[in-house]
C-alpha positions in Angstrom: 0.0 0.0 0.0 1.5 3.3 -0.9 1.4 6.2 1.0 0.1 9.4 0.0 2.2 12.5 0.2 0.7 15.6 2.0 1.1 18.7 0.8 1.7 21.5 3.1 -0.2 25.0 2.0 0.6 28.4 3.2 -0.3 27.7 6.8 3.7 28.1 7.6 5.2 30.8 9.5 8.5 30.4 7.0 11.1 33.5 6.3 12.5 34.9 3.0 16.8 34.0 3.6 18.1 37.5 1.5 21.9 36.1 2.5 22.8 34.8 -0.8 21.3 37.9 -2.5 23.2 39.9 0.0 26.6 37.9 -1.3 25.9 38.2 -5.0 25.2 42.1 -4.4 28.4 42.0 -2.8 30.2 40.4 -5.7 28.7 42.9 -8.2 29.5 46.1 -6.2 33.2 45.0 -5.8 33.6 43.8 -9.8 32.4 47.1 -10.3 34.4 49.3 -8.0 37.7 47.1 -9.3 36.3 48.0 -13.0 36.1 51.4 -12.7 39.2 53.7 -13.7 39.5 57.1 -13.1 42.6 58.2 -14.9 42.9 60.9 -16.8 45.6 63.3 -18.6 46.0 66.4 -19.2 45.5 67.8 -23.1 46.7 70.9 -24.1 43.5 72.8 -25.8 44.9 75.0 -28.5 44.8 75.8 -32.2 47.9 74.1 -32.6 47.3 70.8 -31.5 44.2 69.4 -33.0 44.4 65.5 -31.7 42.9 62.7 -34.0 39.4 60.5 -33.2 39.4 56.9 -32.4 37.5 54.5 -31.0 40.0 53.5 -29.4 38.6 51.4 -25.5 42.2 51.7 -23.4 42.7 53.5 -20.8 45.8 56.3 -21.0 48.8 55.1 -18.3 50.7 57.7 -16.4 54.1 58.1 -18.7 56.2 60.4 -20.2 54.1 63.0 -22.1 55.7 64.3 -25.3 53.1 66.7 -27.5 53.6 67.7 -30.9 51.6 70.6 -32.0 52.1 72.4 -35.2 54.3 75.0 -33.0 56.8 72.9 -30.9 57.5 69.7 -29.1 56.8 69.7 -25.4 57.8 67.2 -22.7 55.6 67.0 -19.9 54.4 70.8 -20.3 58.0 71.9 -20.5 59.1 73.3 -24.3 61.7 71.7 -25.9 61.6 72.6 -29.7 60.4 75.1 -31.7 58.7 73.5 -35.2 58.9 75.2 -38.4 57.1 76.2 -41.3 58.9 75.9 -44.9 57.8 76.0 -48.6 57.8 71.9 -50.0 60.6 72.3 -53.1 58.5 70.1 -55.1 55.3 71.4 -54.4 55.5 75.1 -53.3 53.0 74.1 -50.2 53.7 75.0 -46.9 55.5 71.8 -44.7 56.4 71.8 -40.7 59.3 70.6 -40.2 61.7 69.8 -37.4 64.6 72.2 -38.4 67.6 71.5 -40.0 70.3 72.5 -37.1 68.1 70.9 -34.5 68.8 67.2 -35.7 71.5 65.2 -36.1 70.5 62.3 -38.9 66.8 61.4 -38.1 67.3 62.4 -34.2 66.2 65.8 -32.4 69.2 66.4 -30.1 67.8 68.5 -28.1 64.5 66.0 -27.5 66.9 63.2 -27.1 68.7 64.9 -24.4 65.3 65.9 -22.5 64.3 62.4 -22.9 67.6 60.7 -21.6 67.2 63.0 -18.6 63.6 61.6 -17.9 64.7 58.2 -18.3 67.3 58.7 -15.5 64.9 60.2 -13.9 62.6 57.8 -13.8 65.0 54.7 -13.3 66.7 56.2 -9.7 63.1 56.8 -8.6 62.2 53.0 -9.4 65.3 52.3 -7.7 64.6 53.7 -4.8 61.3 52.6 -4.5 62.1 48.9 -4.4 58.8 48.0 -6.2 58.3 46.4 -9.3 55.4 48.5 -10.4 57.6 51.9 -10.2 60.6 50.6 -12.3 61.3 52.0 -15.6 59.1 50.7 -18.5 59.9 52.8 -21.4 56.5 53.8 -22.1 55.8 57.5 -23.5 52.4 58.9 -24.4 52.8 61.3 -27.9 49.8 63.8 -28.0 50.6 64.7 -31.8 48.3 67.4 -34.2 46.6 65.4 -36.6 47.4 67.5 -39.7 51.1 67.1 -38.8 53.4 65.4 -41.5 54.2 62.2 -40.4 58.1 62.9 -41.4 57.9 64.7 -38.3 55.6 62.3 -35.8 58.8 59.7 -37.5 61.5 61.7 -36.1 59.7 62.5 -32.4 59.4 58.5 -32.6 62.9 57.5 -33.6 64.3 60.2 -30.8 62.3 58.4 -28.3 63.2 55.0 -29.1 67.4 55.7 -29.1 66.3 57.5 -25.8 65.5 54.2 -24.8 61.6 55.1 -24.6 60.6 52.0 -26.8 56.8 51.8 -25.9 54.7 54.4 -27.8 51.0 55.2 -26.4 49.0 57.4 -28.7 46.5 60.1 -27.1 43.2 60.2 -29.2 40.1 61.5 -28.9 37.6 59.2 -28.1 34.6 59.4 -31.0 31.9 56.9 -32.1 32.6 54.4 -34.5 
């Protein structure tokens, strides 16, 4: 003989348990605090530099900051170089150009030298911060005009990289793709 179940109906004095929804708010909260970045840079707002859109999702790192507006080259705020504006002998248009007597083969002497300086700079404070996460990485962020030749974004590059600066991050706007 089989025995019939009972079924028991809302005469209960039972209690909604919120712990597990307590734990998974929990998780959600911190994975979005951890997610959230609040870095930011600073970008020169001028005529002269104009930078390009992307849609570009990563986030800028703290580095080095060259800029190369259609006037000069700046390292972090601090002018280096003055650029220049010639007539193209082919063309007759108006070029910028890195001048003449400021370079020595492809490299901007006085840029290189600025550079060097930083990466000293930065190596003795990495040093003497006994941390990993300080030591010298190489990494410089170029904020460069958009209607700049690249000839010119070619030799800011090539200075950087003998200055031992080997790992280039580009500062864009961000737009919609």
């Amino acid at each position: 003989m089989a025995k019939k179940k009972t079924v028991r109906r809302g005469g209960g004095n039972e209690e909604l348990n919120i712990t597990s929804m307590m734990d998974m708010m929990t998780i959600i909260l911190v994975f979005l605090l951890k997610s959230y970045s609040a870095e930011d840079i600073s970008v020169q707002g001028n005529d002269d530099l104009v930078l390009p859109v992307s849609t570009s999702l990563k986030p800028p790192k703290l580095a080095v900051n060259v800029i190369v507006s259609r006037a000069q080259v700046l390292v972090d705020g601090e002018p280096v170089l003055s650029l220049v504006e010639e007539a193209d002998p082919t063309t007759g248009q108006p070029v910028i150009k890195v001048p003449e007597a400021a370079k020595r083969g492809a490299k901007i002497i006085e840029l290189y030298d600025k550079l060097v300086a930083k990466a000293e700079q930065a190596k003795r404070l990495g040093e003497r911060a006994g941390n990993d996460q300080f030591d010298f990485k190489g990494q410089v962020l170029l904020q460069c005009d958009k209607r700049l030749p690249f000839a010119v974004i070619r030799e800011v590059m090539y200075t950087a990289g003998q200055a031992q600066f080997g790992e280039f991050r580009f500062v864009v706007i961000k737009g919609s793709g």
